[in-house]
C-alpha positions in Angstrom: 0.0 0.0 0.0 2.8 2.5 0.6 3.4 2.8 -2.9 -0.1 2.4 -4.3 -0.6 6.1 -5.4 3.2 6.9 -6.5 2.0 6.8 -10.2 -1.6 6.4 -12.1 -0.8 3.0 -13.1 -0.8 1.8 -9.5 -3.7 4.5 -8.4 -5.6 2.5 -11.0 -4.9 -1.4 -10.2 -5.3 -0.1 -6.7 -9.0 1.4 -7.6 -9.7 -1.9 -9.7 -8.6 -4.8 -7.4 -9.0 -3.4 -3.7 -11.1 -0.2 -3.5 -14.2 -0.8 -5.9 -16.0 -4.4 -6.1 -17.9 -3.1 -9.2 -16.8 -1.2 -12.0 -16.9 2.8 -11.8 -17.7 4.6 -14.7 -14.9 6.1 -16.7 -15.2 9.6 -16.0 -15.2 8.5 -12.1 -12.9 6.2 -12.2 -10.4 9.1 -14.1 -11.2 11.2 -11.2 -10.4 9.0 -8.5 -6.9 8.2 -9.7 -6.3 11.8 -9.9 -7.4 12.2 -6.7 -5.1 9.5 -5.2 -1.5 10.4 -7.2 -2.7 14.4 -7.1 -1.7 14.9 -3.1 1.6 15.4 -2.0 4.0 12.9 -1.5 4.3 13.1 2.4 0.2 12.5 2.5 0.7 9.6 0.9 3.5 8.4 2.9 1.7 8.7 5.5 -1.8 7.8 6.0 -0.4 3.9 5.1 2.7 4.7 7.8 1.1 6.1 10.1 -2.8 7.0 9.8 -4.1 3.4 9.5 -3.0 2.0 11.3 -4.2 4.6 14.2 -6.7 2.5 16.6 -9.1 4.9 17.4 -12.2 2.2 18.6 -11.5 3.9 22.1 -12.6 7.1 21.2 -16.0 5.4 19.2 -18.1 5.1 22.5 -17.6 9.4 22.8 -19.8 9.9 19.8 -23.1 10.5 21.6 -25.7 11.0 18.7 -27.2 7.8 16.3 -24.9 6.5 13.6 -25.8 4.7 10.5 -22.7 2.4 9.4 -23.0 1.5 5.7 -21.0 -1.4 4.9 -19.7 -2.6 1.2 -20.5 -6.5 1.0 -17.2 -6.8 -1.0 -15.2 -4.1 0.8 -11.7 -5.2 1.3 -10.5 -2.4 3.0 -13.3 -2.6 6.3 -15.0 -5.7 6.0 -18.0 -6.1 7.0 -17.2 -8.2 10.2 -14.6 -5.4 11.6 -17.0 -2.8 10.6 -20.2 -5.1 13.4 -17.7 -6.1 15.7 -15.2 -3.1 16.3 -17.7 0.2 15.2 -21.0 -0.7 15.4 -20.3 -2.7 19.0 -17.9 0.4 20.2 -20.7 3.0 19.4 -23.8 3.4 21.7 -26.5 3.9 19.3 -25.4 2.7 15.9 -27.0 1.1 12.9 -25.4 -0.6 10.2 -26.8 -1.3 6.5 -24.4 -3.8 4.0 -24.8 -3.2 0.3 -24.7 -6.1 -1.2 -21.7 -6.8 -4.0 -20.2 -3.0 -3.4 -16.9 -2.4 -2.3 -15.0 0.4 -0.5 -16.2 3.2 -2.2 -19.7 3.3 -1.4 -20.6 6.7 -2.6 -19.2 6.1 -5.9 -20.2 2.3 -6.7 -23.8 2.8 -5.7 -24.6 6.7 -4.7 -28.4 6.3 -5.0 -28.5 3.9 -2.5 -26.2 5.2 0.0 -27.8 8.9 -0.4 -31.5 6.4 -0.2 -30.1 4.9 3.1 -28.7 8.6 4.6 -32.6 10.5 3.6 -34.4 7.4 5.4 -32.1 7.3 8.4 -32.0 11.2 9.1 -35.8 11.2 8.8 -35.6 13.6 5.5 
């Protein structure tokens, strides 16, 4: 992972085998490799040194208002099982929704439902 976004090539194998479970349009998909080789080099040296591997689970039983957690099915970056038994038990008043056969990037593999699944949980 540390040098997944050095260059577009590996942005994109990255996007195609571990973020997205189901295949993003090409204008998206463009974007989101810009996106991940367009920061500077120390952000990307750093979030996989340092920033996730961060445990901040402790801190999840602080957030004191409901939480919906929306899960890919195929997400191989926070499964499904870490995401029930690490955020959803470490928060006091949490839902959680899986998509089924979406992966990590929820909002761009399947943004109707996610933005379906925010309206009906916020009541709007």
């Amino acid at each position: 992972m540390a040098g997944a976004y050095d260059n577009a090539e590996g942005a994109a194998w990255t996007v195609d085998n571990v973020l997205s479970a189901t295949p993003l349009s090409e204008d998206v998909r463009s974007r989101v490799i810009a996106d991940s080789v367009g920061g500077s080099r120390s952000a990307r040296k750093f979030w996989p040194e340092f920033g996730i591997a961060e445990d901040v689970s402790a801190n999840l039983g602080r957030i004191a208002v409901p939480v919906l957690v929306i899960g890919g099915a195929n997400d191989k970056v926070d499964g499904v099982e870490m995401l029930k038994t690490v955020v959803v038990k470490g928060l006091p008043d949490a839902a959680m929704t899986v998509i089924p056969r979406i992966g990590h990037l929820l909002p761009l593999e399947a943004p109707g439902e996610v933005a379906d699944l925010i309206v009906a949980f916020a009541g709007i």
